[in-house]
N, C-alpha and C positions, 0 to 999 in steps of 0.2 A: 660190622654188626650184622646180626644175623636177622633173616627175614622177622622171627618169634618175638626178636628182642625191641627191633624197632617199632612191632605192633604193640607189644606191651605199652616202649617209650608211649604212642602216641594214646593207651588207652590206658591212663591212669586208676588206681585200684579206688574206688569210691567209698568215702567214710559215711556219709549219710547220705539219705534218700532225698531226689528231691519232692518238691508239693507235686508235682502232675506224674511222680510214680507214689504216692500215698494215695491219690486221688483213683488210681489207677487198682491199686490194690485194696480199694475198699469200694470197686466195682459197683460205681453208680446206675448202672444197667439194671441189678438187678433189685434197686430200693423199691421199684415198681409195685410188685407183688404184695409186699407188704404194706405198704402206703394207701393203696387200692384195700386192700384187706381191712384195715385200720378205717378208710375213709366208708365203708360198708357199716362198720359196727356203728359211726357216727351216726349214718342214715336210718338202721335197724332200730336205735335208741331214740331219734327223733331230733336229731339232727344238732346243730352246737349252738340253738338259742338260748341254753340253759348258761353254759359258759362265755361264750365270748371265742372269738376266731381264732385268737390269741393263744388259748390250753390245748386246741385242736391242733393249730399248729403244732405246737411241741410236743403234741402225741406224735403227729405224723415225723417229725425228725427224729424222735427215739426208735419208731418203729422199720424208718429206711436207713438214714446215714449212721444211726447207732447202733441198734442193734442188729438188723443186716448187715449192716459193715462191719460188725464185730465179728459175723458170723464169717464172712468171706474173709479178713486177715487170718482167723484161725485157721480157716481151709487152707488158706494159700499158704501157709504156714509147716503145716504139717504133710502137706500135698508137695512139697515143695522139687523130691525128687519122682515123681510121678509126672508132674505139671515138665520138671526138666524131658519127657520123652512126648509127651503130648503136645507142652503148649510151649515152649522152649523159652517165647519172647516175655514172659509175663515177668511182674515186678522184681521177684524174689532169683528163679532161677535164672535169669539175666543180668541180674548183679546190681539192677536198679534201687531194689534195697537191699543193702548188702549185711554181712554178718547175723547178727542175734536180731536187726531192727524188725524183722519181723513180727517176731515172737512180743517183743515191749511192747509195739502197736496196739497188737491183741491184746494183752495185759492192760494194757491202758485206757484201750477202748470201753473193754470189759467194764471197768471202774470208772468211767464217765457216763455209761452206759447205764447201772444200775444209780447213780446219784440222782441223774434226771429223771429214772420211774419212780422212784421215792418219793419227787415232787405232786407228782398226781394222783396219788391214794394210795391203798393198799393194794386194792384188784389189780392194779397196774403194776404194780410192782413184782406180785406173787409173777403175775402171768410172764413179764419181762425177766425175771430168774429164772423158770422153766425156761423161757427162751434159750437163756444164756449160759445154763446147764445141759441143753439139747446142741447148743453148739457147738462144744466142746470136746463133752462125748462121741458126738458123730465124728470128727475128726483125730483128737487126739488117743495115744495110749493111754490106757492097755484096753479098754475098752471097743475107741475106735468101729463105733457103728457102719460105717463108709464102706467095712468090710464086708458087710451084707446088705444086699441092695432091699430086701425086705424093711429092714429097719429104718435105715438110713431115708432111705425114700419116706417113712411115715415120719420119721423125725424131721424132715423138709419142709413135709407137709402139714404138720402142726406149726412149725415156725412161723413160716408165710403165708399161712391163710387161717390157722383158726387163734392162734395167740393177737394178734393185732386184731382182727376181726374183734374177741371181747374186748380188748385194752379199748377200741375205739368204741365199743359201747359205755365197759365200764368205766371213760371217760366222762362223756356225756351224763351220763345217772350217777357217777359219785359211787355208786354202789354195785353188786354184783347185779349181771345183766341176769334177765330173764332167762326159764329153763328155757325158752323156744329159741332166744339168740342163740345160747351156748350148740343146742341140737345141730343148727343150721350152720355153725363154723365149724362145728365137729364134720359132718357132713360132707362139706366141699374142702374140708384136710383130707379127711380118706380119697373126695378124689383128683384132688392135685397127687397123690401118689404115681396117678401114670401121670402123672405132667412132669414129674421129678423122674420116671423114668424113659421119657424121650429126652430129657434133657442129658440121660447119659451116653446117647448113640454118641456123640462128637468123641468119648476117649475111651472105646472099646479097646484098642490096640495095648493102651498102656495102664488101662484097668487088668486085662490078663495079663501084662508081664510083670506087673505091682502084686499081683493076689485080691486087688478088690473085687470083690463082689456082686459088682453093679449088674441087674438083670438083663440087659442086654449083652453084657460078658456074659454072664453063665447059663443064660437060656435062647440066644440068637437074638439077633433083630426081630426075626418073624414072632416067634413066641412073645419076645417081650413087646411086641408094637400090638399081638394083640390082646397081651392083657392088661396093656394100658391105655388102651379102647375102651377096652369094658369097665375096666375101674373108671373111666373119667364119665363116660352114659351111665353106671350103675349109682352113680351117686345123683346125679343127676335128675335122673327117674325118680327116685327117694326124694328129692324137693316137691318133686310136681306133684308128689300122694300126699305129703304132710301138706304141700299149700291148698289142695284140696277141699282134704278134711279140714284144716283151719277158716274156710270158708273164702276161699282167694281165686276163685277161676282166671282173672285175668291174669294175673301174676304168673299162673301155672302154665297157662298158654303163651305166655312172653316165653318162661324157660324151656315151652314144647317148642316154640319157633326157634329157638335157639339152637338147643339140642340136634333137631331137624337136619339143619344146616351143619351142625359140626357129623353128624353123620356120614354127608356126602362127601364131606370133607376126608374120615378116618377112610371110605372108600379107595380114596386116592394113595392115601397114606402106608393103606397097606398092600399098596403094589411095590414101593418101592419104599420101606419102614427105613432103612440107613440112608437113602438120598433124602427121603422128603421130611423126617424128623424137625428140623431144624425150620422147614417151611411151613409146619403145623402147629410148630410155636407160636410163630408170628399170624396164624389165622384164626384156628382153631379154639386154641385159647384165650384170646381175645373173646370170643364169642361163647367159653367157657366161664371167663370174668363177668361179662355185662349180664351173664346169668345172676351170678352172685350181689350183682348191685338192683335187677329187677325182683329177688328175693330181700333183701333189706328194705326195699323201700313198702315191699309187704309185710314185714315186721314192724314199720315203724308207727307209733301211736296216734 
């Protein structure tokens, strides 16, 4: 038997996926954002003594393991031969979930997805459709937003910061949140835009041989690190003048001290924009989040 044949023998062709490549491909890592997101519009609204822990809960599962997770089987889905030159080990290209299972996931999820925002109002629902039509889009043909990194990064950036942001208000109030909630998740979506686009440095190599789009393909590391600097302070700066004038100094001084620090932060950042990306994630942004939760709790009643 030949070398091929006996690797084959021992690596049998897999009919279904197991639970820890499901779990895998509905990349728990990234329910974060949105959950966070969600748990802001809760605080913005005045927090979940209106309902009970219970409906907040099941906000925050539609907003990470449902409909993020909906969102990342579509990626992984449609990414799938792109993901084979970048990310090789992941669910799909690896064979861990093998044939169409990909694709039914998403289908499926989709439609568990939208059942459960049904249950909590209308606001919630509308807002979790746009979701689940922003995710779609961004990934799939013929449309396929991913192919411009302009778009796709704002369609990111609405998903997981300003859609969960009002669902977790207009949880809490039953009804449409306030014009000042909606400003302030509109707000920090434009600037998660440059948070969506360091998140593309990791698959520069296989964004240009794909044709995607992603700013750091088409405008370098340097270019795109720093105008996703400035989109992430420019929105930023715009909290501190609307809390301002809303009469909030303290609040505005938390986001100035914040701010501050993620400054000397981008300093570093942008010496070396492809090594340290990934290390700005995990600092920067965090200190870009706890912005967004000292802004909530200055919205709330």
């Amino acid at each position: 038997m030949s070398e091929h044949g006996h690797t084959a023998a021992l690596s049998p062709v897999r009919l279904w996926p197991s639970p820890s490549a499901l779990l895998e491909l509905l990349k728990p890592i990234t329910w974060f954002a949105p959950i966070w997101a969600f748990g802001c519009g809760v605080v913005s609204a005045g927090g979940p003594h209106r309902l009970g822990w219970g409906v907040v809960a099941v906000g925050a599962v539609l907003s990470g393991p449902l409909a993020c997770g909906t969102s990342q089987a579509v990626n992984d889905w449609y990414d799938r031969h792109v993901d084979a030159i970048n990310e090789p080990k992941r669910p799909i290209p690896s064979g861990r979930v093998p044939g169409i299972w990909g694709f039914g996931i998403a289908i499926g999820w989709t439609i568990l997805t939208a059942c459960v925002a049904l249950t909590l109002g209308w606001p919630v629902a509308i807002a979790t459709a746009i979701g689940m039509v922003l995710a779609w889009i961004y990934s799939a043909p013929p449309i396929r937003l991913k192919r411009n990194g302009w778009w796709s990064n704002l369609a990111v950036g609405i998903s997981y910061e300003g859609l969960p942001w009002f669902a977790g208000a207009a949880v809490c109030l039953r009804a449409m949140p306030s014009h000042a909630i909606i400003l302030v998740a509109l707000i920090y979506s434009l600037g998660a835009h440059g948070i969506m686009t360091l998140n593309d440095f990791k698959s520069i190599e296989g964004d240009r041989q794909m044709g995607l789009g992603s700013l750091p393909a088409k405008l370098g590391p340097d270019r795109a690190c720093r105008l996703a600097c400035l989109t992430m302070a420019a929105a930023q700066v715009t909290i501190i003048v609307l809390l301002l004038i809303w009469g909030m100094p303290i609040h505005a001084c938390i986001v100035v001290a914040l701010l501050t620090a993620q400054l000397a932060l981008m300093l570093r950042l942008l010496e070396d924009p492809r090594g340290r990306a990934p290390w700005y994630n995990a600092t920067g942004t965090t200190l870009y989040v706890l912005g967004m939760l000292a802004t909530a709790f200055a919205l709330a009643p």
